[in-house]
MARMARNU-176735 format. One record per atom (N, C-alpha, C): residue in one letter; residue number from 1; atom name; x, y, z. Coordinates in nm, 4 decimals. Last residue first. Example, Ala and Ser with C-alpha at 12.3 -4.5 7.8 and 13.67 -1.06 7.14 Angstrom:
% MARMARNU-176735
  kelo  filum  fikol         X         Y         Z
     S      2      N    1.2850   -0.2250    0.7080
     S      2     CA    1.3670   -0.1060    0.7140
     S      2      C    1.2900    0.0030    0.7870
     A      1      N    1.3190   -0.5690    0.7800
     A      1     CA    1.2300   -0.4500    0.7800
     A      1      C    1.3200   -0.3300    0.7800
This chain:
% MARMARNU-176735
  kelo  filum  fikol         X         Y         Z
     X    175      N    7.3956    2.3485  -23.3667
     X    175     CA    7.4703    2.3691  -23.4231
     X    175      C    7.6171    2.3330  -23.4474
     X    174      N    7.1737    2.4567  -23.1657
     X    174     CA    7.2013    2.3219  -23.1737
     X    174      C    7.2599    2.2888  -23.2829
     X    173      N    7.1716    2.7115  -23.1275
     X    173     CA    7.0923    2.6515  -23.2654
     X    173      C    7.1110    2.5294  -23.2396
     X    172      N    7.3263    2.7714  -22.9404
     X    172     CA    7.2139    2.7729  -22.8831
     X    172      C    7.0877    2.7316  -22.9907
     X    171      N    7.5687    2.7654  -23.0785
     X    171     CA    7.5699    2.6772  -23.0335
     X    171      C    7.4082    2.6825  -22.9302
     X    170      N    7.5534    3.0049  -23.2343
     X    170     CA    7.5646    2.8640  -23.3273
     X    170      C    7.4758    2.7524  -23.2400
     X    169      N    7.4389    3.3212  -23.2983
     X    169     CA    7.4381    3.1925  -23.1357
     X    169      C    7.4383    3.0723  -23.2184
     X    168      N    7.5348    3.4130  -23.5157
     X    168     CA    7.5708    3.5008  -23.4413
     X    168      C    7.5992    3.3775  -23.2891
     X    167      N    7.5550    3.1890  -23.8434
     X    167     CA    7.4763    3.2571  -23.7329
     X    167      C    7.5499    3.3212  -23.6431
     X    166      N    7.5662    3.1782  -24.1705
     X    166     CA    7.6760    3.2319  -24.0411
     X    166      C    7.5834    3.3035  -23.9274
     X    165      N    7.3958    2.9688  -24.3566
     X    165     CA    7.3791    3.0938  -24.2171
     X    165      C    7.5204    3.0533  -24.1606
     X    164      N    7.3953    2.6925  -24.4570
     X    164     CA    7.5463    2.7593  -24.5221
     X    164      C    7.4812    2.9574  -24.4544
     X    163      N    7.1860    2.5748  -24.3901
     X    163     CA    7.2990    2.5211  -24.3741
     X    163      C    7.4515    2.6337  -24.3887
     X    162      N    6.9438    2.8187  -24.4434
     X    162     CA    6.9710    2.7073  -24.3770
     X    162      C    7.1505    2.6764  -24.3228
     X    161      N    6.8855    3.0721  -24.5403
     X    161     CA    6.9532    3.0409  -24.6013
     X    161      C    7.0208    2.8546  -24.5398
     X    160      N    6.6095    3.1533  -24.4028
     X    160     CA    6.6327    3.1613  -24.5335
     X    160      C    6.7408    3.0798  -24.6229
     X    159      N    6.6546    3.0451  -24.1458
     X    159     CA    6.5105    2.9990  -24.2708
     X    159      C    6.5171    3.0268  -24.4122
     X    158      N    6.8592    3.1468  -24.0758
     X    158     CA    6.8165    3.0009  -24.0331
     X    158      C    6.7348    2.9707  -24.1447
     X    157      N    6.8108    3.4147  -24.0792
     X    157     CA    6.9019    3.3685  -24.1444
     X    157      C    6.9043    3.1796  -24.1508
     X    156      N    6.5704    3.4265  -23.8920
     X    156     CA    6.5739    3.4455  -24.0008
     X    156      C    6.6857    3.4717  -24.1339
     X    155      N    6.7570    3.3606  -23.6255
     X    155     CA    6.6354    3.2782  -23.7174
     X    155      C    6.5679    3.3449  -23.8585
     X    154      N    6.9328    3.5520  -23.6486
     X    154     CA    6.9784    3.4117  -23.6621
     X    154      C    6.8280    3.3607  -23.6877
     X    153      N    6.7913    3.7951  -23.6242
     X    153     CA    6.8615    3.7783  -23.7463
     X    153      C    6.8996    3.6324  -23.7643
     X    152      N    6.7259    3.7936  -23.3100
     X    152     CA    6.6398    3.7786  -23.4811
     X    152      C    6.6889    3.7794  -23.6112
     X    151      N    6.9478    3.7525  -23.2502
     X    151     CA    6.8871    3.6248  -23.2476
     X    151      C    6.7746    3.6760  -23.3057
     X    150      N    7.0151    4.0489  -23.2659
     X    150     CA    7.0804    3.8845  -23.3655
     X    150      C    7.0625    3.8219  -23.3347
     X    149      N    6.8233    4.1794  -23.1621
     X    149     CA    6.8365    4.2020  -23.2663
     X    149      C    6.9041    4.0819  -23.3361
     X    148      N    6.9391    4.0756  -22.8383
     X    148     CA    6.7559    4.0588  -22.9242
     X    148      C    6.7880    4.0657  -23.0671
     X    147      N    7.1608    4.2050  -22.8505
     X    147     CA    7.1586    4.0620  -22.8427
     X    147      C    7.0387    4.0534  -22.8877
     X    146      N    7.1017    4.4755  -22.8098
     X    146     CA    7.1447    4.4266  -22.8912
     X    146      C    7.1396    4.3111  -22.9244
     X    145      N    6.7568    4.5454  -22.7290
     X    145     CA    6.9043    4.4929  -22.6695
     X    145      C    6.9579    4.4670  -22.8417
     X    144      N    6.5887    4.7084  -22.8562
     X    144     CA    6.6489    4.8028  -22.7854
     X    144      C    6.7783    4.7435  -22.6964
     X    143      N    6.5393    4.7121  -23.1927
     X    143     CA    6.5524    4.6241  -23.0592
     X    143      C    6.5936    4.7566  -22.9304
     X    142      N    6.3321    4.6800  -23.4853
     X    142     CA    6.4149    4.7680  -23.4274
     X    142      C    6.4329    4.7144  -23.2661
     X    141      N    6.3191    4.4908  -23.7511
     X    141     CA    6.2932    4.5698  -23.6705
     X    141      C    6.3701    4.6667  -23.5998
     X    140      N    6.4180    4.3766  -24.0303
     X    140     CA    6.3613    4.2955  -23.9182
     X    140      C    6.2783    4.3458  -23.8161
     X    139      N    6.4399    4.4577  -24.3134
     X    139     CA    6.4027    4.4962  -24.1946
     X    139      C    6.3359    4.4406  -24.0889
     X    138      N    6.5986    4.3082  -24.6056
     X    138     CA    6.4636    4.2412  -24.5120
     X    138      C    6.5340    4.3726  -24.3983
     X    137      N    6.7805    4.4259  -24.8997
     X    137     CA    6.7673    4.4399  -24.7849
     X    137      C    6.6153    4.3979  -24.7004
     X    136      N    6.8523    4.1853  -25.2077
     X    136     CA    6.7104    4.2708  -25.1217
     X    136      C    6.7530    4.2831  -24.9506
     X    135      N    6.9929    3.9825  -25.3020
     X    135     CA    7.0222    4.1367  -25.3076
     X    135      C    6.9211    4.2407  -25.2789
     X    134      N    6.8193    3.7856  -25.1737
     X    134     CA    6.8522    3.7997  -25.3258
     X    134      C    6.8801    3.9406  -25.3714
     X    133      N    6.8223    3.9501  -24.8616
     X    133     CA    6.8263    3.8267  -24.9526
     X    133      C    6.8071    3.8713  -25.0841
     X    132      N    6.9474    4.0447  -24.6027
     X    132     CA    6.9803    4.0294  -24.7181
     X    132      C    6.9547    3.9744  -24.8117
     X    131      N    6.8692    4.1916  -24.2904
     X    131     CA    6.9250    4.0546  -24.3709
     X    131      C    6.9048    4.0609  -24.4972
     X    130      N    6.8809    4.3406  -23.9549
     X    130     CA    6.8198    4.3390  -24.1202
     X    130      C    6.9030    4.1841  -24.1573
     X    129      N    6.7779    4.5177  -23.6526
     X    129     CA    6.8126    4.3882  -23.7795
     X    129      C    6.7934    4.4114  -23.9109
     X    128      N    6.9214    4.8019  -23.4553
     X    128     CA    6.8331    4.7369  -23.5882
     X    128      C    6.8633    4.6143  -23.7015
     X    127      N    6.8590    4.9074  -23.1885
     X    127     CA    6.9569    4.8015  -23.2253
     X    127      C    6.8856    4.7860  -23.3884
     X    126      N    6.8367    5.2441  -23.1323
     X    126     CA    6.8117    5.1328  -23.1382
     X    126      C    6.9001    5.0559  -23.1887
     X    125      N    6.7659    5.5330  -23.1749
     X    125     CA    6.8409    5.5307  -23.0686
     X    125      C    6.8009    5.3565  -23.0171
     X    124      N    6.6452    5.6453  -23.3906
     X    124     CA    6.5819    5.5638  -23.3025
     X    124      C    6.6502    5.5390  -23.1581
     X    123      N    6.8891    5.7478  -23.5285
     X    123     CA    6.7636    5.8238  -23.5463
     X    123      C    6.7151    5.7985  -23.3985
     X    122      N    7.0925    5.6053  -23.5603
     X    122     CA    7.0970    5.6675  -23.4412
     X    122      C    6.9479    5.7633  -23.4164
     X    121      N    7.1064    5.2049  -23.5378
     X    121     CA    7.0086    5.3339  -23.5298
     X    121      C    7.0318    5.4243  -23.4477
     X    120      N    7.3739    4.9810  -23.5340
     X    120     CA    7.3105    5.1197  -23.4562
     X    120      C    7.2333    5.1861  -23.5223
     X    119      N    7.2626    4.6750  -23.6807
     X    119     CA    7.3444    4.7837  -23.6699
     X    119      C    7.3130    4.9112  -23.6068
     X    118      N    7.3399    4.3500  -23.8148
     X    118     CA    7.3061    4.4324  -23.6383
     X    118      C    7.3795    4.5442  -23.6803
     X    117      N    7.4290    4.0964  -23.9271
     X    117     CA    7.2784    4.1656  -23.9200
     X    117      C    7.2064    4.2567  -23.7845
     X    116      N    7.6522    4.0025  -23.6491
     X    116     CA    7.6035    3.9939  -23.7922
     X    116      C    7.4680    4.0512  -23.7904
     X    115      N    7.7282    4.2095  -23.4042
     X    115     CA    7.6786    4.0896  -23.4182
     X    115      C    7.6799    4.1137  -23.6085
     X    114      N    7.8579    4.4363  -23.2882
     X    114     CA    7.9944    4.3229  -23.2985
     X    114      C    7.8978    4.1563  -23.3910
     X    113      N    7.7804    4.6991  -23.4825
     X    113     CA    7.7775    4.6177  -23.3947
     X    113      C    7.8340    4.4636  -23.3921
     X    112      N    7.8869    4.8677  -23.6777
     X    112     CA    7.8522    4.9392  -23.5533
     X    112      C    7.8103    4.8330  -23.4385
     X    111      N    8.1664    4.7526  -23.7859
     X    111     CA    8.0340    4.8235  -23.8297
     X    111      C    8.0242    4.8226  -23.6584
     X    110      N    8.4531    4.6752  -23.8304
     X    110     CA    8.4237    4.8212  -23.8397
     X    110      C    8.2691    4.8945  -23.8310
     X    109      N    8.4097    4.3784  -23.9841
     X    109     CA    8.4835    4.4743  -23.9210
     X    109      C    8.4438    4.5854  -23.9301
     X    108      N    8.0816    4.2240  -24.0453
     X    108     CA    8.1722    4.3536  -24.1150
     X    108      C    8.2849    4.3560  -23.9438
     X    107      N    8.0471    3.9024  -23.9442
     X    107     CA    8.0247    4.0419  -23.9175
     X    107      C    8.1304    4.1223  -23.9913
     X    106      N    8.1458    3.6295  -24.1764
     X    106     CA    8.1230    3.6745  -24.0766
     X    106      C    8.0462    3.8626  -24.0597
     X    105      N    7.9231    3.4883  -24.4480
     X    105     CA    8.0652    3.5536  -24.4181
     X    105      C    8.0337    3.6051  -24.2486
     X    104      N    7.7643    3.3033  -24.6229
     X    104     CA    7.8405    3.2439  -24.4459
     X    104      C    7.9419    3.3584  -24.4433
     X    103      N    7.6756    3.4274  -24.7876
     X    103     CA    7.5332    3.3902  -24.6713
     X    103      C    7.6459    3.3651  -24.5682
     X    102      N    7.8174    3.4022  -24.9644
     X    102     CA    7.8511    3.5840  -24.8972
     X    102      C    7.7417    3.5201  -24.8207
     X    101      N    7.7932    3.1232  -25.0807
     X    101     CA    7.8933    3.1743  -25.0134
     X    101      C    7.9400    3.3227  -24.9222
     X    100      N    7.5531    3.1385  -25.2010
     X    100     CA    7.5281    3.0897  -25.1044
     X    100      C    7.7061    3.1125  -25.0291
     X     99      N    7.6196    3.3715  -25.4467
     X     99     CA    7.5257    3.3730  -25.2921
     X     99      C    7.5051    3.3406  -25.1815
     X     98      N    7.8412    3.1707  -25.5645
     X     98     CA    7.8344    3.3324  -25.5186
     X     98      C    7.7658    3.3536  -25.4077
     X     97      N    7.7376    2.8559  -25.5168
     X     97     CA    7.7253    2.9329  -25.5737
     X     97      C    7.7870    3.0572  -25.5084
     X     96      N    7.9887    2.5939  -25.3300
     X     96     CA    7.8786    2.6933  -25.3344
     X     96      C    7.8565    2.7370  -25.4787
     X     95      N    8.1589    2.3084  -25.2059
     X     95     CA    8.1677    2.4193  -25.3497
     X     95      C    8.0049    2.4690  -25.3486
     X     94      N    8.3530    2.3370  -24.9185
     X     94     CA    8.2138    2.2656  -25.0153
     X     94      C    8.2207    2.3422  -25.0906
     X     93      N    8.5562    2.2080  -24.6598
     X     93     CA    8.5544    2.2924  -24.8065
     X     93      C    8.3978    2.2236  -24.8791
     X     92      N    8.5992    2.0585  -24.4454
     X     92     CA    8.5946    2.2087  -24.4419
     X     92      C    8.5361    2.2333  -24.5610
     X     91      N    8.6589    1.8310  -24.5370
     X     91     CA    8.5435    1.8120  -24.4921
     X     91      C    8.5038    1.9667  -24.4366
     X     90      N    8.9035    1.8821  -24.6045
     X     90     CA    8.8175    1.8542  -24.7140
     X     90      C    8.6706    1.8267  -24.6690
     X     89      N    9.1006    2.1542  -24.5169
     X     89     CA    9.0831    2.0179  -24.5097
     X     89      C    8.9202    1.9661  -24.5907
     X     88      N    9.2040    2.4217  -24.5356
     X     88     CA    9.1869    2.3564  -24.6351
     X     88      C    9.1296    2.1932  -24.6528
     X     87      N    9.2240    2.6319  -24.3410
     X     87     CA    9.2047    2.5543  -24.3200
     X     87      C    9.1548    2.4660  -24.4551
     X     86      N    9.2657    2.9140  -24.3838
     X     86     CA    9.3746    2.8365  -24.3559
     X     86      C    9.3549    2.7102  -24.3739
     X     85      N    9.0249    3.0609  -24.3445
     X     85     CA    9.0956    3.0644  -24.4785
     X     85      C    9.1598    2.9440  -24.4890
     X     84      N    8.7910    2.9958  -24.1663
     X     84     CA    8.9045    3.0090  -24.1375
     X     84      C    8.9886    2.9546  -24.2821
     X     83      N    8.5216    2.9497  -24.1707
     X     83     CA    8.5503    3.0776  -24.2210
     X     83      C    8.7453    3.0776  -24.2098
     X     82      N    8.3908    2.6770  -24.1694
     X     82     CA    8.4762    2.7951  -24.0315
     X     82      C    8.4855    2.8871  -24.0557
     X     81      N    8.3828    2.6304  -24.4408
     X     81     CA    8.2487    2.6366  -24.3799
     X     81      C    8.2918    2.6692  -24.2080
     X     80      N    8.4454    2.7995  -24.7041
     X     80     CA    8.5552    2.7102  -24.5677
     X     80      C    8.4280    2.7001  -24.4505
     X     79      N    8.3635    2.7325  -25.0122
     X     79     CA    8.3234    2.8072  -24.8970
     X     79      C    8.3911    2.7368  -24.8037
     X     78      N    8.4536    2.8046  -25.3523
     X     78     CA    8.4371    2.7012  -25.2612
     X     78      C    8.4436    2.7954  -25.1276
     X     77      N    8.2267    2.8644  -25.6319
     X     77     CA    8.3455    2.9111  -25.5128
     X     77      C    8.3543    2.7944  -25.4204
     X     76      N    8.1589    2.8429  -25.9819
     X     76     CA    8.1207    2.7877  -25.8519
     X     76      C    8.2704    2.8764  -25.7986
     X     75      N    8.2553    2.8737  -26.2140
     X     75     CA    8.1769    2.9232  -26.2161
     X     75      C    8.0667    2.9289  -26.0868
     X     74      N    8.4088    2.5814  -26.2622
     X     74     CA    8.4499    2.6748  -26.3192
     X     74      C    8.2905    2.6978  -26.2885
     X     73      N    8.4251    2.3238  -25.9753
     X     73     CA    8.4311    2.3633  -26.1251
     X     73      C    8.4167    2.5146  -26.1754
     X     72      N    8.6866    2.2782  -25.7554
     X     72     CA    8.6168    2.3408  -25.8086
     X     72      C    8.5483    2.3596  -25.8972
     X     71      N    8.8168    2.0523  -25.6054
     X     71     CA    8.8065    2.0509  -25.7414
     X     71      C    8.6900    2.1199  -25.7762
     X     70      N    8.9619    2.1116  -25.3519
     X     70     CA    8.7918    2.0804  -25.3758
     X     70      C    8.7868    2.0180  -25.4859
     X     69      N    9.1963    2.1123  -25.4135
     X     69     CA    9.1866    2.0436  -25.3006
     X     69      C    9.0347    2.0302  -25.2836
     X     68      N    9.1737    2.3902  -25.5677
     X     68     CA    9.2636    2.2675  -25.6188
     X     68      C    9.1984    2.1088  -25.5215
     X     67      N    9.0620    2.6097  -25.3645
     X     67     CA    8.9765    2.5223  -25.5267
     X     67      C    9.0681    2.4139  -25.5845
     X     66      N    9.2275    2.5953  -25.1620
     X     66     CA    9.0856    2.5653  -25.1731
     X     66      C    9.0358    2.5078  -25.2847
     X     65      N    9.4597    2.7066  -25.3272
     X     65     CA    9.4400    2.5697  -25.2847
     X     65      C    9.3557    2.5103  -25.2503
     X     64      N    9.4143    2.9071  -25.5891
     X     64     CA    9.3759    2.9208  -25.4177
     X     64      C    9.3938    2.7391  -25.3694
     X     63      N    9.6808    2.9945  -25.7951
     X     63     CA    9.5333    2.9119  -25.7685
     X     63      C    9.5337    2.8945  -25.6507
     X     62      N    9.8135    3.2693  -25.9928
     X     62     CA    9.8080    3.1593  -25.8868
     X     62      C    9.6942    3.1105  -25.8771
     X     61      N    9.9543    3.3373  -26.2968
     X     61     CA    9.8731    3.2964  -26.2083
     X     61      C    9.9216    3.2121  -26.1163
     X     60      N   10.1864    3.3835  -26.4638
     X     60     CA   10.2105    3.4409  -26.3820
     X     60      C   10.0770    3.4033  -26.3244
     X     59      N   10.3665    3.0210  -26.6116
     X     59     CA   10.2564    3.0815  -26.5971
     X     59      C   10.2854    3.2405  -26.4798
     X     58      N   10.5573    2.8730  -26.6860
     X     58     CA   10.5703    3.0312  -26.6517
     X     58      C   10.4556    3.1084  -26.6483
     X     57      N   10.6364    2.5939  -26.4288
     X     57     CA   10.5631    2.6564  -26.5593
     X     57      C   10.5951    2.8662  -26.5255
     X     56      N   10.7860    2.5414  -26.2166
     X     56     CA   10.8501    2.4918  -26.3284
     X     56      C   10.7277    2.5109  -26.4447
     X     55      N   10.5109    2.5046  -25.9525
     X     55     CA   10.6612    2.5082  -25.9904
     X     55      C   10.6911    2.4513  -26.1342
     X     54      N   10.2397    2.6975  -25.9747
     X     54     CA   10.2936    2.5362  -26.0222
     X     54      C   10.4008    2.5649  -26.0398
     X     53      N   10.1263    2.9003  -25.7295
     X     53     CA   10.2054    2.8846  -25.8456
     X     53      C   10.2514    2.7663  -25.8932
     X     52      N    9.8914    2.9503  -25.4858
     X     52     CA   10.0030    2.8722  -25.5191
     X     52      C    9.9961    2.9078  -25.6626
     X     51      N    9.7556    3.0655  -25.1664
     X     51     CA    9.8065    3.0527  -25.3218
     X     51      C    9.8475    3.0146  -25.3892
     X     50      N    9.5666    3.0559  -24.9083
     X     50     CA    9.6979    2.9992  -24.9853
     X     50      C    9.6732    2.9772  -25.1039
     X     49      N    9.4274    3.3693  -24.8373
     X     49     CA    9.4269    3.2899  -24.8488
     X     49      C    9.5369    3.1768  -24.8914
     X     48      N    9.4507    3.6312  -24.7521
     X     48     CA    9.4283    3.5101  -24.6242
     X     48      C    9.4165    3.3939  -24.6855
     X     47      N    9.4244    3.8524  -24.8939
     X     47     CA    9.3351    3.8600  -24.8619
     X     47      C    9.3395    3.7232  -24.7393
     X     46      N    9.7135    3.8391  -24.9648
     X     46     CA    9.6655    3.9966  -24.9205
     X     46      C    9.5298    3.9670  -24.8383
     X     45      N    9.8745    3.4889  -24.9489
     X     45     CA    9.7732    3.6164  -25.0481
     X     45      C    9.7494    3.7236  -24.9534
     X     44      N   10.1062    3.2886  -24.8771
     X     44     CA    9.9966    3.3919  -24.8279
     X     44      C    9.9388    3.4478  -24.8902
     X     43      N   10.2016    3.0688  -25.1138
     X     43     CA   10.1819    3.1749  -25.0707
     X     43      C   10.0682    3.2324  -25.0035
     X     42      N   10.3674    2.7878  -25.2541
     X     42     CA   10.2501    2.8434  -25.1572
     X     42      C   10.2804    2.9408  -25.1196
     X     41      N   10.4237    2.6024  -25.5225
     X     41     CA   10.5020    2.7144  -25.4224
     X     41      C   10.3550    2.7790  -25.3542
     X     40      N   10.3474    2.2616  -25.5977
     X     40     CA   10.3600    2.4013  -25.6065
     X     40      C   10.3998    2.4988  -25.5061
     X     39      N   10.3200    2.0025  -25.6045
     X     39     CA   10.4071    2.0494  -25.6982
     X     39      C   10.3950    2.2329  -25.6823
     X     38      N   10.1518    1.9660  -25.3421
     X     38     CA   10.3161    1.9173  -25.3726
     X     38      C   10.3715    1.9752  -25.4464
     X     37      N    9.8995    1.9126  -25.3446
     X     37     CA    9.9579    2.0639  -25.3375
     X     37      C   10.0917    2.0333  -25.3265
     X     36      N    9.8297    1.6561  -25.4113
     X     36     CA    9.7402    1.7807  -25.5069
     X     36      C    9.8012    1.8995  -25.5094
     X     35      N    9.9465    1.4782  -25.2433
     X     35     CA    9.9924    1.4740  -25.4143
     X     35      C    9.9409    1.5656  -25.4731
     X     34      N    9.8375    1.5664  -25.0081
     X     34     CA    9.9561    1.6159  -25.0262
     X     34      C    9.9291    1.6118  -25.1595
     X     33      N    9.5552    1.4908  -24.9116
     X     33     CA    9.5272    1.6317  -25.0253
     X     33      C    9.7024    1.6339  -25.0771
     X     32      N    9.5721    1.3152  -24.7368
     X     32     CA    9.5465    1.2624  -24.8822
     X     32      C    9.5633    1.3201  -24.9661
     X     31      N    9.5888    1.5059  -24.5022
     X     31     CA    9.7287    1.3813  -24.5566
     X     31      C    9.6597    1.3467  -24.7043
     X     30      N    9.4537    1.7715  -24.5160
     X     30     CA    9.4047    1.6476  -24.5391
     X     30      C    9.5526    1.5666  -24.5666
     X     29      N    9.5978    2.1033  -24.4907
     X     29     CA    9.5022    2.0000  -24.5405
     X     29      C    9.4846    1.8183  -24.4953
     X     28      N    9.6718    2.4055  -24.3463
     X     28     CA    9.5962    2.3102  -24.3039
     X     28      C    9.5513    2.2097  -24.4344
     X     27      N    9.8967    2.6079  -24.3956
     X     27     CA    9.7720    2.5863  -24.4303
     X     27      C    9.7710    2.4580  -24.4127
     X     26      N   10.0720    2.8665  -24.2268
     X     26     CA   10.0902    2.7216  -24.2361
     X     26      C    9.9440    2.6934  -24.2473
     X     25      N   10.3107    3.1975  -24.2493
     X     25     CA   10.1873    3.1439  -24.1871
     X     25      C   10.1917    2.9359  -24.2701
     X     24      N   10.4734    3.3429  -24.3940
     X     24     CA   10.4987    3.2921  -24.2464
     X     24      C   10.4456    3.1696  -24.1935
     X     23      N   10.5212    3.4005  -24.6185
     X     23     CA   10.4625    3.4514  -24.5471
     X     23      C   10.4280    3.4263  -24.4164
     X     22      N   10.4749    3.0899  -24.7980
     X     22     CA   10.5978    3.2352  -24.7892
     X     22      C   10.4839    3.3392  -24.7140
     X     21      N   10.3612    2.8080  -24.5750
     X     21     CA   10.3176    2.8934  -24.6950
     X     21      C   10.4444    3.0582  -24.6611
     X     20      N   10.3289    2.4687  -24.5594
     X     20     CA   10.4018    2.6069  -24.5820
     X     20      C   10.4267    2.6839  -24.6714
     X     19      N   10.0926    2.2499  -24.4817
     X     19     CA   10.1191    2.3690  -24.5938
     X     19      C   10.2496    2.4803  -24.5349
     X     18      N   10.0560    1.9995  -24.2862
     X     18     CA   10.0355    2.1603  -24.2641
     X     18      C   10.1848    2.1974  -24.3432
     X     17      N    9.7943    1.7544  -24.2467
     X     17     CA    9.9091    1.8081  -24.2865
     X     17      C    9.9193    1.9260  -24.2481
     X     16      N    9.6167    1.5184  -23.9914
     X     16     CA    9.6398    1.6084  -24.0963
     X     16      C    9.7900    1.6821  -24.0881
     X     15      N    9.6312    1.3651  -23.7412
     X     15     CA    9.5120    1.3031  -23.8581
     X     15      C    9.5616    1.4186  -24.0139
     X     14      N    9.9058    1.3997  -23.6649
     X     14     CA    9.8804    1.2876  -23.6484
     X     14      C    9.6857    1.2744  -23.7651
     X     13      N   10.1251    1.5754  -23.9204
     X     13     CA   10.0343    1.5678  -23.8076
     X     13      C    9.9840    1.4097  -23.8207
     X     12      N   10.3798    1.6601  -24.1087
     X     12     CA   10.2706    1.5613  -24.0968
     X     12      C   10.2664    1.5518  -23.9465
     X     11      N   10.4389    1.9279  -24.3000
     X     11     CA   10.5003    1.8849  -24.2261
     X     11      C   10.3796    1.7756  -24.1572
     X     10      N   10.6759    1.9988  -24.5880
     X     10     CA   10.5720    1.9500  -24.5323
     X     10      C   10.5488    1.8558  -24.4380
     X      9      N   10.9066    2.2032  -24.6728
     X      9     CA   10.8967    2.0754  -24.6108
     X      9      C   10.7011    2.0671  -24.5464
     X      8      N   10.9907    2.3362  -25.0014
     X      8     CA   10.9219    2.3626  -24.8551
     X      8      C   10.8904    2.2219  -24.8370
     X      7      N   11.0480    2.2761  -25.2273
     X      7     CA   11.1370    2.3737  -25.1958
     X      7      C   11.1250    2.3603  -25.0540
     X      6      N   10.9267    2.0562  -25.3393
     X      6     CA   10.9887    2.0900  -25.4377
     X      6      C   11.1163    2.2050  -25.2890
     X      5      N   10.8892    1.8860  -25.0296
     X      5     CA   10.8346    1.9188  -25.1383
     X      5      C   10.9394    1.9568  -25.2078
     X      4      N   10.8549    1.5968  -24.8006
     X      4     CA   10.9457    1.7426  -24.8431
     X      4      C   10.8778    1.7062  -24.9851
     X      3      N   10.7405    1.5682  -24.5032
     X      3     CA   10.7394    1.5161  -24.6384
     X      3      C   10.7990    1.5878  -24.7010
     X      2      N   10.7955    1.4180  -24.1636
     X      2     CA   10.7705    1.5477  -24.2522
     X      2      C   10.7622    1.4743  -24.3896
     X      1      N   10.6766    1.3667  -23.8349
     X      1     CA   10.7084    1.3189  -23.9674
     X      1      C   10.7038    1.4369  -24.0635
C-alpha cells in the first residue's frame, strides 16, 4: 500500500511506514505519525538524520522529524533509544535532557577500543575504564582483558545512568 505525499510516495508496511527521504535512504515511522510528516520534504542531513522543510513556506530551516513525531518541547532532545537515526517510530523516541542523551551514544569511531568506556593504556600496557559523569571523568581501573574493562564500565554505567546506559553486553544485563 502506498500513500502519496506532496512530492514523495509513502510507502505502508504491515505495522509501520517508511519516509522518503532525498538522499536515498527511507525513515521509519509509526502509520499514525503520517498526518505529522506529510506536509513536508524529507531529507538526509550530513549527520543521519531526517530533515524536513514544510512545503510551501519560505522558511530556510529544517526540523528533525524526531522532534516533530515526539513533540519535543523547546530545551529537551529526543533520544532514538537504538541509536538508529532512521528509525522514528514512537516507542523508539523519548524526550531527554542533553546529558541523559550523550549517556546512550555508542563507542567513538576511531578510539582505541571497539568497547564504550575502553581505551588503550600505552604507559601500562592495559585496557583502561573510565566513565563520565556530570562532566567528571570516573577511573575505573586498569584491565589487562579488554572485555573485563567494559563489563566494568557496563555496571557502572548501569548505576549511574540506568535506563538511558548504552551498555557494551545488553543482552547479558537482561536487557
Amino acid at each position: 500500500m502506498e500513500f502519496e505525499t506532496l512530492d514523495r510516495t509513502i510507502l505502508i508496511k504491515s505495522d509501520h511506514a517508511l519516509v522518503p527521504l532525498y538522499g536515498g535512504k527511507f525513515a521509519k515511522i509509526d502509520i499514525e505519525s503520517i498526518p505529522l510528516v506529510q506536509s513536508y520534504r524529507w531529507y538526509l542531513s550530513t549527520h543521519g538524520y531526517a530533515n524536513g522543510r514544510r512545503v510551501g513556506t519560505s522558511s530556510n530551516g529544517f526540523t528533525p522529524m524526531h522532534r516533530i513525531i515526539n513533540n519535543t518541547p523547546m530545551g529537551y532532545e529526543t533520544d532514538h533509544k537504538n541509536c538508529n537515526k532512521l528509525d522514528n517510530t514512537i516507542t523508539n523516541l523519548r524526550t531527554v535532557t542533553k546529558a541523559q542523551n550523550n549517556q546512550n551514544r555508542v563507542a567513538h569511531r576511531g578510539s582505541s577500543s571497539k568497547y564504550k568506556g575502553v581505551s588503550w593504556d600505552k604507559d601500562s600496557r592495559k585496557w583502561r575504564a573510565s566513565i563520565v559523569v556530570n562532566r567528571n571523568t570516573k577511573y575505573l581501573g586498569l584491565y589487562i582483558i579488554e572485555e573485563a574493562a567494559a563489563r566494568i564500565y557496563d555496571s557502572y554505567a548501569l548505576s549511574y545512568f540506568g535506563e538511558y546506559s548504552r551498555l557494551n553486553f545488553t543482552e547479558e544485563m537482561g536487557l
